[in-house]
Every structure is written in C-alpha cells, then in structure tokens.
C-alpha positions as CSV (number, residue, x, y, z in Angstrom):
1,X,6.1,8.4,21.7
2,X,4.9,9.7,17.9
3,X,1.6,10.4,16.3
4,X,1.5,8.4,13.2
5,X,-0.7,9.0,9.9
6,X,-1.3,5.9,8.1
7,X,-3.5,7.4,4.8
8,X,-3.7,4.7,2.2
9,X,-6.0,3.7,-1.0
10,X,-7.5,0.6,-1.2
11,X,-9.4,-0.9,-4.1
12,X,-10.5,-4.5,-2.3
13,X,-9.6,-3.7,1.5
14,X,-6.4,-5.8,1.3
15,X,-4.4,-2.6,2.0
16,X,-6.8,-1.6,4.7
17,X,-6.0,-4.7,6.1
18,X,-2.1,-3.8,6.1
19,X,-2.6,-0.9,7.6
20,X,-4.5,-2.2,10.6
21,X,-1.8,-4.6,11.0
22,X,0.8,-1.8,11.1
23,X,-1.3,-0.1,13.4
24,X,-1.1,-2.8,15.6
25,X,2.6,-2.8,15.5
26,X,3.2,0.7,16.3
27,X,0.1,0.8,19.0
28,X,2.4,-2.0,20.8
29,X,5.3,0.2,20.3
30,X,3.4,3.2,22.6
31,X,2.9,5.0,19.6
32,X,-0.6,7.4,18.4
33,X,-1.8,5.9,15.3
34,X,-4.6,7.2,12.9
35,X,-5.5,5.5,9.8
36,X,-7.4,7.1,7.4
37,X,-8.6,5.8,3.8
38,X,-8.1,9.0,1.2
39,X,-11.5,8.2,-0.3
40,X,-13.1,8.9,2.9
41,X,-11.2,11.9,3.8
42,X,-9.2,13.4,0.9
43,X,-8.5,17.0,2.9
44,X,-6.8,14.7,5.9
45,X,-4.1,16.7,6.9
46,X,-1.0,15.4,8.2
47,X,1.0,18.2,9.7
48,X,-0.5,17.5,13.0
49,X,1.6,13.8,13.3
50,X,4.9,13.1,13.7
51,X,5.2,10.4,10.9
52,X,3.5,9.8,7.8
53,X,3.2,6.6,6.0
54,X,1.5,6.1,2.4
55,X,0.0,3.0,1.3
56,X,-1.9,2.3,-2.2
57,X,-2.8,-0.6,-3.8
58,X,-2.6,-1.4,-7.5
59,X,-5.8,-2.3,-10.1
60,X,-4.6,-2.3,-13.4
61,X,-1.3,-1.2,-13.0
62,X,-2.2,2.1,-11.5
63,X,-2.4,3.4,-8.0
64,X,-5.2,4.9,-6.6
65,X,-5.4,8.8,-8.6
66,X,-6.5,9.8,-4.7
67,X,-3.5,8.9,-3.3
68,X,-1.2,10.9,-6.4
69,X,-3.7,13.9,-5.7
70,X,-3.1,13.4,-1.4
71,X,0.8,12.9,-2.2
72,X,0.7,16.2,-4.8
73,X,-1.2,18.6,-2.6
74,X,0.7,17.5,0.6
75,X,4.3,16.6,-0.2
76,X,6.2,19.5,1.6
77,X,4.5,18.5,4.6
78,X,5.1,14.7,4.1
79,X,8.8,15.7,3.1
80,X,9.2,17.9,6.6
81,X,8.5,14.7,8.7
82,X,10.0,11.2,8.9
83,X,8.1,9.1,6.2
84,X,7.3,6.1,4.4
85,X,5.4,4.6,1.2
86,X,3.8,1.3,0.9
87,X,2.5,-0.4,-2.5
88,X,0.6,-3.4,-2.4
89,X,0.1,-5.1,-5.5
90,X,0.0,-9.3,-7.0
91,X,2.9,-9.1,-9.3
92,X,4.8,-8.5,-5.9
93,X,3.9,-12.4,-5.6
94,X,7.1,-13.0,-7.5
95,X,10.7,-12.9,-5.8
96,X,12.4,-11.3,-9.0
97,X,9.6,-7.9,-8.4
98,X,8.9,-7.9,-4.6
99,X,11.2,-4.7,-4.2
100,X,10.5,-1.1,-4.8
101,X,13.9,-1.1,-7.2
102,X,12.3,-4.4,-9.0
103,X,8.3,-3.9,-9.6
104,X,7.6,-2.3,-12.8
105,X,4.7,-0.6,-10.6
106,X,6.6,0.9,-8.2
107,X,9.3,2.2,-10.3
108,X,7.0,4.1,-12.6
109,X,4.6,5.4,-9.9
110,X,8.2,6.8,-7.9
111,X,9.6,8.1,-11.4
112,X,6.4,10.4,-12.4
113,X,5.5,12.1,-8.9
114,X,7.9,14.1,-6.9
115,X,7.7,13.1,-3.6
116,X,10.9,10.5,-3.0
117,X,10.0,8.7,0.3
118,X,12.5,7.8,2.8
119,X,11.2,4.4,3.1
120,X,9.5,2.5,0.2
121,X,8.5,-1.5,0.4
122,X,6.0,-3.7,-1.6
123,X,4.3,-6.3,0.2
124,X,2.3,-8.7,-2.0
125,X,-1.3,-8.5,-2.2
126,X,-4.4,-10.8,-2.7
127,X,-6.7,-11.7,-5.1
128,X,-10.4,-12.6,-3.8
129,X,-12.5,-14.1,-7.3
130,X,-15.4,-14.6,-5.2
131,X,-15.6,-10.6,-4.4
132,X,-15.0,-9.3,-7.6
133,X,-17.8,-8.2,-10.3
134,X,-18.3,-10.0,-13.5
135,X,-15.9,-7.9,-15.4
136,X,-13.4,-7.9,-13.0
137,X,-13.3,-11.0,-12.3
138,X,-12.7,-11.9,-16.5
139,X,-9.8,-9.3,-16.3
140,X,-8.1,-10.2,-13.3
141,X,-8.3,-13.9,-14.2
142,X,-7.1,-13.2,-18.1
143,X,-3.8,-11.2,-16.4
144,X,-3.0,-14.1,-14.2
145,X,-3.4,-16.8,-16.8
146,X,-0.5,-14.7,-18.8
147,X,1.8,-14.7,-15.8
148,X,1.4,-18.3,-14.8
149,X,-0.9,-17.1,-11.2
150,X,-4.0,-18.6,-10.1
151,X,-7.5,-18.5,-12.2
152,X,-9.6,-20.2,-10.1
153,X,-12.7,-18.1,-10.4
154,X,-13.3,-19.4,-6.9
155,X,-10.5,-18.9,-5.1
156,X,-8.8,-16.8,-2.7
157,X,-5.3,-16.5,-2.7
158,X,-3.2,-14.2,0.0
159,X,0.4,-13.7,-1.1
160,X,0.8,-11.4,1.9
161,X,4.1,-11.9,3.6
162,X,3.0,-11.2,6.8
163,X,6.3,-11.5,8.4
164,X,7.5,-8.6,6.0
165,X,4.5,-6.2,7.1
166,X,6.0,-6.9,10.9
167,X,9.2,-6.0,9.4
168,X,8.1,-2.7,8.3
169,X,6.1,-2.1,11.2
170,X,9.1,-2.3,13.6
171,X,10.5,0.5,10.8
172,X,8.0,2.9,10.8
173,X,8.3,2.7,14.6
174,X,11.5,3.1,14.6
175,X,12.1,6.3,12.4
C-alpha cells in the first residue's frame, strides 16, 4: 500500500478531528498514514509519501497563512504525487455552498494560489461557543445571526457530514 501525508491547519481542532477520521479510513485500507498540523511542523516535508492531502479550516473567511506558506514552498512536490485539498468551514452548513465550485471560500482561496489540486471537497465545520474567547465568541455569534445560523452562546453545533468525510476517505485511498 501508500504513505499518506495528511498536513492540515486547524484554528478549533475541528479539522484535526477530520483528519484523524481520514486517517482511520486509509489505516483500514492497509495504508501508512502521518498527520501532521503545519503549526507544529512547518518544514514537514512531503516528498517522502506517496500521497498528499491538504486540509485548512476557515476563521474569518481566511485559511490558515501556514497552510498558503506549506502549499507555496512545496507545490512541485505536492503536484508530482497523487493529491488532494480539504476546506472545512460553517458556511459549508448550507446545500447551495457545500462544494468547492459553490463556497465563496474555496473559490477565492483556489483562484489566488497556484497549486490546482486534483481533488478538492468542503466538509462543514463546527462551531463550539463554549470554547471560544470573549471576542470570538461576539464575532462568530454577530456572523451567524446575519446568515440565519445558531447564536446560542452556549451551544455546540456539528454540521459535519460525517458520511461525506467517509466518502473522501475511500478517495484519497483510492488515488
């Protein structure tokens, strides 16, 4: 079987929390996995695997200027090996932007950096009130009573579609 990278930004652990499940997925599939957050190690190097998968979340519209930087320094070597890019953001929450083609994040994060990835796919991510700061917490909450989500300062709410992560589990594996 393949040596897959998974290196991915996370600004809650939500996306850490993908990862590990696509991990899991490609472990069951006799695959070498390695996950590595690009905060932790932003020299990982990824010509050693077979695969490489990217996965950032979103905080403020942006992804993670770690994960542009990983992506800008290593793209030919991304580009010489079957590979993948995963965002995970809230506004993916809604059917009419839960496709790399459709969420407005997405598009402009693919449209200013080079690297075009052979497999792109947003998965829907989570918003945890009780973990964030005061700040935070006021922003996130003023952003989702504009676009009709949940303010509930004390809520939790996962609009994961787990089923989809399987999905592109069973893909990654598969390239």
């Amino acid at each position: 079987m393949s040596s897959i990278l998974f290196v991915y930004s996370t600004t809650d652990g939500h996306t850490r929390s993908i990862c590990e499940r696509l991990r899991a997925i490609a472990e069951a599939h006799g695959h070498r996995v390695t996950v590595v957050n690009v905060a932790d190690d932003p020299e990982v190097d990824p010509a050693p695997f077979d695969k490489v998968v990217v996965g950032a979340s979103i905080r403020y519209g942006k992804h993670s200027p770690r994960i542009v930087e990983f992506i800008r320094r290593r793209q030919a070597v991304i580009e010489s090996k079957p590979n993948a890019f995963f965002s995970v953001n809230v506004v993916a929450r809604k059917p009419d932007k839960n496709r790399p083609e459709t969420n407005p994040y997405v598009r402009k994060f693919l449209s200013t950096i080079a690297w075009k990835p052979q497999r792109a796919v947003v998965f829907a991510g989570r918003i945890d009130y009780p973990r964030y700061g005061v700040f935070d917490r006021a922003m996130i909450r003023f952003i989702m009573w504009m676009t009709k989500g949940p303010t509930d300062p004390t809520a939790t709410v996962e609009f994961t579609d787990w089923a989809q992560v399987e999905a592109f589990g069973e893909t990654v594996s598969a390239m």
